[in-house]
N, C-alpha and C positions, 0 to 999 in steps of 0.2 A: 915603178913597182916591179919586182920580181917576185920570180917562183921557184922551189926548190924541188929539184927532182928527186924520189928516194926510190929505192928499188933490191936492198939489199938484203932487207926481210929483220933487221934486227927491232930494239926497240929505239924508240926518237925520245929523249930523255931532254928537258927546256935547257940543258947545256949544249947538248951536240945540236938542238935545233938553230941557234945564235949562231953555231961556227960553222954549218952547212954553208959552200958555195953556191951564192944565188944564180939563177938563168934568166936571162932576160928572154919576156914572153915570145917575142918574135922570132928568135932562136929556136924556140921549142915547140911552136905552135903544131907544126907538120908532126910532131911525134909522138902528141898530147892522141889517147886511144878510146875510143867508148868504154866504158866500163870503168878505167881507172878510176881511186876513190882519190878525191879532194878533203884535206886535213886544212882546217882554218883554227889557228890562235890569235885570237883577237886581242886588242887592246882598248875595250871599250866597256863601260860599264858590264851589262847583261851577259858581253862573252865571262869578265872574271869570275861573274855569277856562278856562271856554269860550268868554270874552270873548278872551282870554290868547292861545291857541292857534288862534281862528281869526280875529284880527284885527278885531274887529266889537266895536260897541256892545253887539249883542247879546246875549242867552244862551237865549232859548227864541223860539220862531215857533208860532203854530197858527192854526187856517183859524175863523170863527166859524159857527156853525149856531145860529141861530135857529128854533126849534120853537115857531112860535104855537099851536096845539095846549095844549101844557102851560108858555104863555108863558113860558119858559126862553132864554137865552142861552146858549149853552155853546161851548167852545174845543175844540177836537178839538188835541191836542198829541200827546207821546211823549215819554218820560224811560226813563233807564236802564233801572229795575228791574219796571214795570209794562208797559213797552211804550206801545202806543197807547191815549188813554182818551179821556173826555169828562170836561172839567172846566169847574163854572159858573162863569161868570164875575162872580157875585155872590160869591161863595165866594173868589174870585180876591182883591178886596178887603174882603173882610172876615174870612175865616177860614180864609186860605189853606195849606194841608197840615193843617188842623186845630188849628191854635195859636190861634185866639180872634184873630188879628192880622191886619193886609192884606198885600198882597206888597212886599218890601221891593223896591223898587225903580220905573224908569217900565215905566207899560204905554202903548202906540200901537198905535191901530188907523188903519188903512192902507184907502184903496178903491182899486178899481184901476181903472185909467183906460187907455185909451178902457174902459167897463164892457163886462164878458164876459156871456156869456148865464148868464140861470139855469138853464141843462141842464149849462154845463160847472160850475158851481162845485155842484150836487147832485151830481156825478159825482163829483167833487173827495173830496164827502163821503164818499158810497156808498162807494168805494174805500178810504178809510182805517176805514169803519167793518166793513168786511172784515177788514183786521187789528186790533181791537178785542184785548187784549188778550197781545197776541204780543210775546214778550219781545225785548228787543235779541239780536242774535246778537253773544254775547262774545268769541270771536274776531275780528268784525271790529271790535268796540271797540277789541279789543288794538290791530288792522291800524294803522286810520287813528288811534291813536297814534304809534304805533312811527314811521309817514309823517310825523306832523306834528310827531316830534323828529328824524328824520332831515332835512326841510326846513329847522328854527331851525339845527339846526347847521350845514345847507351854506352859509345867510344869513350866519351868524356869522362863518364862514370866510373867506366872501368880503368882509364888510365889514374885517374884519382885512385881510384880504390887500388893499385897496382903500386904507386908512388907513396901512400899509405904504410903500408905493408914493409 
């Protein structure tokens, strides 16, 4: 598995993301920074979900934390059922949820530009690793469904009522 470096501030459009030059992890590991944000497009059911629904390449974001300490890489993310965790990002491509396999799909990592200080992106972390653990709140799961099928259908509406016309 690889990972694509970006860093150039423009937009990553699912064209230019297929033609980016991959990095193999080992190469880039010493250069991977706290704070950079982690851009995952999945190829699996729930990411196209979310690909689906909110218009993006996307399907998963998370901030990176590097712990030279216990030389570790890890993603600080959040899914449904677990809430907020820390997931390595070694683990990411090679044994990801625990299937023996890497993630199906691209991963990009992002630096952000003009660079921020290292107190806001520790802060960044400190703060989610306060919710470590805290489940999604399932009502508002329901919420910004319920919004984001009330929105395709006013779309819908109107593109009808526009093609109409």
């Amino acid at each position: 598995m690889q990972i694509i470096l970006f860093s150039n501030g423009s937009t990553i459009t699912l064209y230019k993301l297929f033609r980016f030059p991959p990095h193999k992890y080992k190469i880039i590991i010493n250069d991977l920074q706290t704070g950079e944000l982690i851009f995952c497009s999945g190829n699996y059911f729930y990411s196209k979900l979310i690909q689906k629904f909110t218009k993006s390449i996307w399907s998963q974001v998370g901030i990176i934390y590097k712990d030279e300490a216990l030389d570790r890489i890890l993603i600080l993310e959040s899914g449904k059922i677990y809430g907020v965790w820390f997931a390595s990002l070694s683990k990411y491509l090679k044994n990801y949820r625990g299937k023996n396999k890497p993630y199906k799909g691209k991963i990009v990592v992002t630096r952000i530009s003009p660079e921020i200080p290292i107190t806001l992106s520790q802060n960044a972390i400190s703060c989610g690793m306060d919710e470590l653990t805290k489940p999604f709140d399932n009502w508002e799961i329901i919420r910004i469904i319920i919004s984001l099928i009330f929105i395709i259908a006013k779309e819908s509406t109107i593109k009808t009522t526009s093609a109409a016309n």
